[in-house]
Residue, then its C-alpha position, 0 to 999 in steps of 0.5 A: x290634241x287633247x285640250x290640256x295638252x293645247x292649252x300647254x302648247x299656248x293654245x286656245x284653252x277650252x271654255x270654263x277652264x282656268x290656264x294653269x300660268x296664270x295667278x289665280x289670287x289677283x288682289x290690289x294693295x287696297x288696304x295700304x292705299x286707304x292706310x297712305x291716304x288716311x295718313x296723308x289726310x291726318x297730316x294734312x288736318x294736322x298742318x291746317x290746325x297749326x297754320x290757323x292757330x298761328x295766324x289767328x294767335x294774338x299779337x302780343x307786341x314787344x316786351x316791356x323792355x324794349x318801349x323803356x330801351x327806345x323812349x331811354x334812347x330818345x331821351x338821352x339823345x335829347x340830354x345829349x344835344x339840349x344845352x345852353x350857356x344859361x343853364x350849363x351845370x343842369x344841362x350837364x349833369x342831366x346827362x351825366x345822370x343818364x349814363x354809367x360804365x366808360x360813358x360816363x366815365x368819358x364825360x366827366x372827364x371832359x365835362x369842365x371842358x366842355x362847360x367851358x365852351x358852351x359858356x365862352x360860345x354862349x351855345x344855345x342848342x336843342x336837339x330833336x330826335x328823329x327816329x329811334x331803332x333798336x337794333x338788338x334788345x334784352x331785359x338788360x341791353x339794348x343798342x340802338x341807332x337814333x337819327x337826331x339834329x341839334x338847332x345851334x346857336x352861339x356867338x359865330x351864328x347867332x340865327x341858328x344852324x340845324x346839325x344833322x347826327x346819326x348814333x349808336x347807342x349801348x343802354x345798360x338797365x341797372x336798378x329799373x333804369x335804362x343808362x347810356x353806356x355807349x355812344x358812338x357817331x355814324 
């Protein structure tokens, strides 16, 4: 058999000739392998820059507004829960001064009331803010929750007993100033 006609029939192919089945052009896909690995290089330089620019970016803490919401928080509480009979019309309009909108509103409205009790109780009281958490804050309101006790002492107990208050609060800022519009116990 001739050796063309062998190599035809599947058999052995003479030496130094070339099977006419199989592909002669054999070439790997190397230029997209370089291609996906310059990408996936460049995508993960990309990514190290990013996280090391977010990692070494420098604190720059809470906007102004909220320092001046918490310490107006705090503040107000500390009005709220500072009273006594010796001084009960400064100690009143003190918060009245501190506050706006339906607070406000509320207050004056019970304040002969209440300056009525605190006087026929003789009512010497104190309050001391615990904590302070602002629980949402914008340049123009704030709502937050203080933890605070209030040292009382009146006619029934004259030693003193510490009351233990939970409150939320909405603060308004009208005219750079932060007001209590809000309160409400936990």
């Amino acid at each position: 058999m001739p050796a063309g006609e062998l190599a035809a029939a599947g058999g052995p192919a003479p030496s130094g000739s070339v099977p006419s089945a199989l592909p002669t052009d054999r070439r790997r896909p190397v230029g997209w392998l370089i291609a996906i690995g310059a990408l996936a290089l460049a995508l993960l330089v990309t990514l190290t820059v990013l996280v090391g620019l977010v990692l070494t970016r420098p604190d720059t803490g809470d906007p102004p507004y909220v320092s001046g919401a918490s310490t107006a928080a705090s503040t107000v509480v500390r009005a709220f829960w500072s009273i006594s009979a010796d001084h009960v019309d400064a100690d009143l309009d003190r918060v009245t001064e501190l506050s706006t909108g339906s607070f406000r509103r509320q207050f004056l409205a019970g304040r002969a009331q209440t300056r009525t009790a605190v006087v026929q109780n003789d009512v010497h009281s104190t309050g001391t803010v615990l904590d302070v958490a602002l629980t949402t804050a914008s340049r123009t309101r704030a709502t937050a929750l203080v933890a605070a006790d209030a040292t009382v002492h009146n006619k029934t107990v004259p030693a003193g007993r510490v009351a233990h208050y939970r409150m939320r609060l909405t603060l308004v800022r009208q005219h750079d100033r932060w007001l209590l519009s809000a309160l409400s116990f936990e």
